[in-house]
C-alpha positions in Angstrom: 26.0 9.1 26.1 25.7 6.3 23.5 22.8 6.1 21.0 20.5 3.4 20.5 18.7 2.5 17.5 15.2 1.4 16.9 16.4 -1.1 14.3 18.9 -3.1 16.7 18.3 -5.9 18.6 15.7 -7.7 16.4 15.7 -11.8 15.8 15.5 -12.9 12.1 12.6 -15.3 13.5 10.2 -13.7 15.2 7.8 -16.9 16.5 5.8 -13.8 19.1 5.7 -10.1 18.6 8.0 -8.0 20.5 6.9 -5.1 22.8 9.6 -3.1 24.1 9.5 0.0 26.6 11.8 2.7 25.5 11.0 5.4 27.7 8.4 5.5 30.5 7.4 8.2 32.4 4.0 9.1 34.5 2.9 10.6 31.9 4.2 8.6 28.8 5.5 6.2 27.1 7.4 5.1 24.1 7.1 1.4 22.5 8.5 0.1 20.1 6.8 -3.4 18.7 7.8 -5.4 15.8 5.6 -7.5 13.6 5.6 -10.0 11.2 2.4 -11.6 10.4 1.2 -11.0 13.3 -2.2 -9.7 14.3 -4.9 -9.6 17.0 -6.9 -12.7 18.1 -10.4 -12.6 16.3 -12.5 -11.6 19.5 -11.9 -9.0 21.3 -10.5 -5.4 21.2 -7.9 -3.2 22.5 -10.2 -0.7 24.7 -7.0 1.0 26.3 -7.1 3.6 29.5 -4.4 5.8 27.1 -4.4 7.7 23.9 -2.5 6.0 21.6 0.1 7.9 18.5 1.4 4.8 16.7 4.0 4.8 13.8 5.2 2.2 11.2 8.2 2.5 10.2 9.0 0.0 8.1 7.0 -2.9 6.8 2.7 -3.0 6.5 0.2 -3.1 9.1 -3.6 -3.0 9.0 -5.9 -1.4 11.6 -9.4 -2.6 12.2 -11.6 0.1 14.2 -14.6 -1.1 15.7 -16.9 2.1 15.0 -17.9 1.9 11.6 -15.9 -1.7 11.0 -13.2 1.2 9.7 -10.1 -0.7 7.9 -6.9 1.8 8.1 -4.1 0.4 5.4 -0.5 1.9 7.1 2.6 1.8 5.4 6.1 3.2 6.1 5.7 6.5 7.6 2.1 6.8 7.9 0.3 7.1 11.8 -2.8 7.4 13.2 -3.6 9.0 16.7 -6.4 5.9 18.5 -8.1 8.3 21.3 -8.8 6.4 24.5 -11.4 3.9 24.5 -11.4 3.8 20.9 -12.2 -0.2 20.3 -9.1 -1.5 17.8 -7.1 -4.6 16.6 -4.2 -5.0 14.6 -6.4 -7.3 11.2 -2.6 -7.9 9.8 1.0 -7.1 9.1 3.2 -8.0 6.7 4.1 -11.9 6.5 6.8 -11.4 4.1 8.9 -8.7 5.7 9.6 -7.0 10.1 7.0 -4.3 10.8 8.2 -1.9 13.3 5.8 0.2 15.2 6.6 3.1 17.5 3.7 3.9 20.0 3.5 6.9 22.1 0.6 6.6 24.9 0.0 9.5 26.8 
């Protein structure tokens, strides 16, 4: 079995977002995304069926929640767990340097 790496595979020049499947299952599935400067159209929400773990692992990101207008500021190694139905956007990531997310829905 050969490995793969989360950190292959990504263009200097990232013009859209990537979303990749790395494992999907009935009941889960592993993303990995990469941002840079990227973030969510101003209307609108994610309102996902899933629960959503989400990791950056390198580079800056910035969660908007709807409840509350919450702001949560994540930076290499920090992760939130978005429950179901809980109304977010990405408000930024880095411009200056790749974020890579890992998502786990489930």
């Amino acid at each position: 079995m050969k490995p793969s790496n989360l950190f292959n595979d990504i263009p200097n020049e990232l013009p859209e977002e990537i979303f990749q499947d790395l494992l999907s299952t009935d009941k889960v599935r592993i993303e990995r995304i990469v941002s840079k400067g990227h973030f969510s159209p101003e209307s609108g929400w994610y309102d996902q069926d899933e629960n959503e773990w989400v990791l950056v692992v390198k580079g800056k990101a910035k969660l908007r929640f709807e409840k509350d207008d919450q702001l949560v500021e994540l930076n290499a190694g920090d992760f939130v767990d978005i429950k179901a139905h809980t109304k977010h956007k990405v408000q930024w990531t880095c411009p200056d340097q790749q974020t890579v997310w890992l998502a786990i829905f489930y």
